[in-house]
ROVEX-624462 format. One record per atom (N, C-alpha, C, O, CB): x, y, z; residue in three letters. Coordinates in steps of 0.2 Angstrom, whole numbers, padded with zeros to 4 digits, always signed. Each point is the difference from the previous one (the first is absolute). Glycine has a CB too. Layout:
<pts>
XYZALA/...
</pts>
This chain:
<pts>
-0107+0096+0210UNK/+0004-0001-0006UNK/+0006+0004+0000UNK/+0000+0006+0002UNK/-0010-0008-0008UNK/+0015+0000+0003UNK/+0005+0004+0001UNK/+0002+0005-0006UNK/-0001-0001-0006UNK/+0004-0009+0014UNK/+0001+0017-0005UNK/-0001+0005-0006UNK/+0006-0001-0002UNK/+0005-0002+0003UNK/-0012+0011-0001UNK/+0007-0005-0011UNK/+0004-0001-0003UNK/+0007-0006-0001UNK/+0006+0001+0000UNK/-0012+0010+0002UNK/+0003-0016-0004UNK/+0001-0007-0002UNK/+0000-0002-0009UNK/+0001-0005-0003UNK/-0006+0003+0015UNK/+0002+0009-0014UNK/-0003-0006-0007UNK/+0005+0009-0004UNK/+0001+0006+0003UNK/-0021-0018-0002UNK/+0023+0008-0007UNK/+0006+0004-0004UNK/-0008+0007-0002UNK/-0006-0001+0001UNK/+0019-0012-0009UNK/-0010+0019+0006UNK/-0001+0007-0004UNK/+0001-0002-0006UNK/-0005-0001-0004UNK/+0008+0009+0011UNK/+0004-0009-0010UNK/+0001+0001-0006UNK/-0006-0005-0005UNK/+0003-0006-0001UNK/+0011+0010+0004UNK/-0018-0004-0004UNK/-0004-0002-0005UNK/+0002+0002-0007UNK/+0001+0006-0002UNK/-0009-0007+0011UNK/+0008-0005-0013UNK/+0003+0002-0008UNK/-0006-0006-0005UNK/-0002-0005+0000UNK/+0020+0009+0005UNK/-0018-0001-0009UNK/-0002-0004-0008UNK/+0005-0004-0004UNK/+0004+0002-0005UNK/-0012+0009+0003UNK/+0007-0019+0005UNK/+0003-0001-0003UNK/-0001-0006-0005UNK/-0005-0003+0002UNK/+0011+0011+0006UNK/-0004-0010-0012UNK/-0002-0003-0004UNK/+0004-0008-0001UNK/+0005-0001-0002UNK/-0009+0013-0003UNK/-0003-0017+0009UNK/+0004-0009-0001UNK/-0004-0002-0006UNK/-0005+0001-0003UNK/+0007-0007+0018UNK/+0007+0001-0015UNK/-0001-0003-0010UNK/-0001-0008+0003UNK/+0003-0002+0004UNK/+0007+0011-0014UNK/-0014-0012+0007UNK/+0001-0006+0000UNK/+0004-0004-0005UNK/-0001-0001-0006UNK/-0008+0003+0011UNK/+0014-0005-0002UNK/+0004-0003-0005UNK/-0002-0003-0005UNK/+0001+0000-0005UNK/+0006+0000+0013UNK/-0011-0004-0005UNK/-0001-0009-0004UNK/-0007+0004-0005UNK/+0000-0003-0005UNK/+0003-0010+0016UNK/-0005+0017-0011UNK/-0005+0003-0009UNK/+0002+0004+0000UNK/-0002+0002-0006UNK/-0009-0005+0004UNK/+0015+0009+0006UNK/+0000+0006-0002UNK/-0005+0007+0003UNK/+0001+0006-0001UNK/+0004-0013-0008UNK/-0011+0005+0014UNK/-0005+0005-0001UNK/+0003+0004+0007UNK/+0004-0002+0005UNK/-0015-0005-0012UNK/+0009+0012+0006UNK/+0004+0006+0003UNK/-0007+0005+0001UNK/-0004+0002-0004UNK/+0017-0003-0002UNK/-0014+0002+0016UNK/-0004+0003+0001UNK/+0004+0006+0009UNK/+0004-0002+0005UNK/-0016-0011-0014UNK/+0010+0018+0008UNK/+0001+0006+0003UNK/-0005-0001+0007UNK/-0005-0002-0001UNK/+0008+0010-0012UNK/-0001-0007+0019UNK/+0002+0002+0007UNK/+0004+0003+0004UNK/+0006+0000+0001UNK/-0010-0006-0004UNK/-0002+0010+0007UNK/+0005+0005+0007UNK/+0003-0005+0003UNK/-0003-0004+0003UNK/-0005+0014+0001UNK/+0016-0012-0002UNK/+0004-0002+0003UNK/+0005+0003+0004UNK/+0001+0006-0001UNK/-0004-0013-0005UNK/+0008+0003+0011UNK/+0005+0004+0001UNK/+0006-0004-0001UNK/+0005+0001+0002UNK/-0011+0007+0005UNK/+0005-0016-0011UNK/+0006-0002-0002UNK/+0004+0001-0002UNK/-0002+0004-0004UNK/-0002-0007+0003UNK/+0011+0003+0000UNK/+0007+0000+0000UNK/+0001-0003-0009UNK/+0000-0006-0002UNK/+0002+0003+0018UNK/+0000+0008-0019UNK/+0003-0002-0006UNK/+0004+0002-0005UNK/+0002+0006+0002UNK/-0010-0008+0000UNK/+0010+0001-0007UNK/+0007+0001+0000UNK/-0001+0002-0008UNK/+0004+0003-0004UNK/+0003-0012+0014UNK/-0012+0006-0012UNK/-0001-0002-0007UNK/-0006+0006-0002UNK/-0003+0002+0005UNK/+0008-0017-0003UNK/-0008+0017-0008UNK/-0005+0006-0002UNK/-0001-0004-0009UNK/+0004-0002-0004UNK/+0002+0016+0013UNK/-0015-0012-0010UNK/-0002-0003-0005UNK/-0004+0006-0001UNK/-0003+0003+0005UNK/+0005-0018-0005UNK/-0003+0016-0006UNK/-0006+0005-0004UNK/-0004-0002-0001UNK/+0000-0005-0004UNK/+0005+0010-0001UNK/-0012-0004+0009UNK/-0007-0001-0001UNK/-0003+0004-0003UNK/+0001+0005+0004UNK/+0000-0010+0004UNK/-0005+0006-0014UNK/-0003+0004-0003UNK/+0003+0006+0000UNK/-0003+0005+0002UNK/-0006-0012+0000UNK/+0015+0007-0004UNK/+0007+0008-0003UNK/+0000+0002+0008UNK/+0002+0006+0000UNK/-0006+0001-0015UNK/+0002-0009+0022UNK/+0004+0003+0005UNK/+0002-0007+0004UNK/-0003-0004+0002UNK/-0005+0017-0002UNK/+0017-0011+0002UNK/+0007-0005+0004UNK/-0006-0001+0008UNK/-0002+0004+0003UNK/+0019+0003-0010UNK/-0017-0013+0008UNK/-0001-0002+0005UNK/+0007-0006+0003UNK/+0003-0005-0003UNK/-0017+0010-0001UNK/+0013-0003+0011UNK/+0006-0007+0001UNK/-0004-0008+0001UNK/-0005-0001+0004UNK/+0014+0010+0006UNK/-0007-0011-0012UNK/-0002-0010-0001UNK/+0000-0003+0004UNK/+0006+0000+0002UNK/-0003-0001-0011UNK/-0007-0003+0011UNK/+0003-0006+0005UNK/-0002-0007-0006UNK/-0005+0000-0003UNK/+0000+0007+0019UNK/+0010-0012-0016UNK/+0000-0006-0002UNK/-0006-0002+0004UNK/-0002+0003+0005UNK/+0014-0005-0007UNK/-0017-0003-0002UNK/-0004-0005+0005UNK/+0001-0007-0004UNK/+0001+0001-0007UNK/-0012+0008+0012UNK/+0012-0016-0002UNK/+0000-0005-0004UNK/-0007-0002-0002UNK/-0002-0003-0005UNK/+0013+0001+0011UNK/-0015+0003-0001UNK/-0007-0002-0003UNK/-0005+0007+0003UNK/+0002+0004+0005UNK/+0000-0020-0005UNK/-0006+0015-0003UNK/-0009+0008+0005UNK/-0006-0004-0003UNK/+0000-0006-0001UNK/+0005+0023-0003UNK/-0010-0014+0003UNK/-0007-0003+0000UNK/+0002-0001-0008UNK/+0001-0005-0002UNK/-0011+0012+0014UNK/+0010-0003-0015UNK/+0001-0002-0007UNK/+0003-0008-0004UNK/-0002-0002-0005UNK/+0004+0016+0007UNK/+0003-0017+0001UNK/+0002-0006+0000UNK/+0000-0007+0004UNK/+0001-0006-0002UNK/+0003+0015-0003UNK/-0006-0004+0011UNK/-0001-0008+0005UNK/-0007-0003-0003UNK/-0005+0003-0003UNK/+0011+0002+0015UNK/-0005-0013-0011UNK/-0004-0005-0002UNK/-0009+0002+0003UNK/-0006+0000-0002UNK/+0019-0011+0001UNK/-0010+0013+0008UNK/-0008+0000+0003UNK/-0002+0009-0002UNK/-0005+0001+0002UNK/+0006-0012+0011UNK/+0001+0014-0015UNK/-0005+0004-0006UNK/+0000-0003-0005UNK/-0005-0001-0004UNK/+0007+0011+0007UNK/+0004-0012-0005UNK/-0002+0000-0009UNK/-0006-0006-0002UNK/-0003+0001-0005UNK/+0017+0003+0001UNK/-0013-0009+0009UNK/-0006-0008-0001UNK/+0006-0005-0006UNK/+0000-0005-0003UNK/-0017+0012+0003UNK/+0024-0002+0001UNK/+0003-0006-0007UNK/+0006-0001+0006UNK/+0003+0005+0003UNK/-0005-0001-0021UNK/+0002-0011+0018UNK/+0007-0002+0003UNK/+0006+0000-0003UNK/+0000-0004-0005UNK/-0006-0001+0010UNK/+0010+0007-0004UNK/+0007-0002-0007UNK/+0005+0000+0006UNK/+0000+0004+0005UNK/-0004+0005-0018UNK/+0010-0014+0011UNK/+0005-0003+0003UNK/+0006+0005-0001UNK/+0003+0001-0005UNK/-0008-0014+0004UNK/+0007+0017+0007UNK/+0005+0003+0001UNK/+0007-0004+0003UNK/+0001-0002+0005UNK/-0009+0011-0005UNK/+0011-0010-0006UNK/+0008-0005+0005UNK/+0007+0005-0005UNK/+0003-0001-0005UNK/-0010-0019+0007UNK/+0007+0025+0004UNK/+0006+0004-0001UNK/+0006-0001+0004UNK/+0005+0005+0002UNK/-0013+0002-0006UNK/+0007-0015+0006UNK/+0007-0001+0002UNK/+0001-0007-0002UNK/+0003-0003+0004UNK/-0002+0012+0005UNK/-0003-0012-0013UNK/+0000-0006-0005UNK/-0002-0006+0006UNK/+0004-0005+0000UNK/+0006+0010-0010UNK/-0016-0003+0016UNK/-0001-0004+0004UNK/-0004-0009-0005UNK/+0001-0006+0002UNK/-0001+0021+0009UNK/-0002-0013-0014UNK/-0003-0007-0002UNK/+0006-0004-0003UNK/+0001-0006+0001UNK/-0014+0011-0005UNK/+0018+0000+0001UNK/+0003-0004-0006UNK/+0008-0004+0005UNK/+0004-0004-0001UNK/-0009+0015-0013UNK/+0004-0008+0020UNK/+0004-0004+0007UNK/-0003-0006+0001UNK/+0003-0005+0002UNK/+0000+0015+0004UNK/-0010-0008-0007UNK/-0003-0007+0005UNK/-0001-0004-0006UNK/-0002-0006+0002UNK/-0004+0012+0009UNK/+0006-0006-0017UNK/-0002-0005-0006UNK/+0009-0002+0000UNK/+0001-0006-0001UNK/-0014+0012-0008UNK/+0017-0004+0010UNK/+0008-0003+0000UNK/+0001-0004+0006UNK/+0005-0004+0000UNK/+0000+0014-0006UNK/-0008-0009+0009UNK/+0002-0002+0007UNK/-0006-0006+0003UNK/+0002-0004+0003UNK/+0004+0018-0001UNK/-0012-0014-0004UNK/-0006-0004+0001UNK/-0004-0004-0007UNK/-0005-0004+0001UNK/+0004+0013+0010UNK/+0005-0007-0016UNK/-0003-0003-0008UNK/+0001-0006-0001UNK/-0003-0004-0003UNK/+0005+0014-0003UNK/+0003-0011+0008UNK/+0002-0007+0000UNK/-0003-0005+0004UNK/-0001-0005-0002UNK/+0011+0008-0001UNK/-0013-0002+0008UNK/-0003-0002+0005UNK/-0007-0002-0002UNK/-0002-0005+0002UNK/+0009+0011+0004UNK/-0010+0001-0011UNK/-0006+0000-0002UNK/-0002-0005-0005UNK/-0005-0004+0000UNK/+0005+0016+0003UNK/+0005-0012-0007UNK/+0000-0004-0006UNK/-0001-0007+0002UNK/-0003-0003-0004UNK/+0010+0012-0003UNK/-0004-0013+0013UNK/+0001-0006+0001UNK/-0006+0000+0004UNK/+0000-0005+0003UNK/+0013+0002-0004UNK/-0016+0006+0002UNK/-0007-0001+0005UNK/-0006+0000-0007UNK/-0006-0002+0001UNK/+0010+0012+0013UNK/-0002-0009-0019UNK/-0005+0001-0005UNK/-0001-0010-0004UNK/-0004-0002-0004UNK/+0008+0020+0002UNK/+0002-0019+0003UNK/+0001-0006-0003UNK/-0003-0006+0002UNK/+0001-0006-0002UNK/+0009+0010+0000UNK/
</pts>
């Protein structure tokens, strides 16, 4: 195995889940720029777009993320198509 490969600086630091907000604390050594107050003591924040808290295969609820208007391209672009297949 090879020595000394894995970082020292270990730190506490605290990822937010964007999409509900829940916010839970871990030793990391992530790179961050940004600091949030967890229970009256600053910790630095890492963004997460999704964690166990919002993804569908924990939560058992599926829910349709389209944060780049991918359906509403393909209903402009393929709706008319759809609609004359329905007739």
């Amino acid at each position: 195995m090879k020595k000394d490969i894995h970082p020292q600086e270990y730190r506490l630091v605290a990822f937010k889940d964007m999409s509900n907000g829940h916010v839970f604390l871990t030793r990391s050594t992530v790179d961050t720029k940004e600091t949030e107050v967890v229970d009256g003591v600053e910790y630095p924040v890492y963004k997460l777009e999704i964690s166990n808290t919002s993804h569908p295969f924990y939560t058992g609820k599926t829910k349709l993320v389209d944060t780049a208007g991918r359906v509403d391209k393909f209903m402009n672009r393929y709706g008319k198509h759809m609609e004359n297949r329905k007739k």
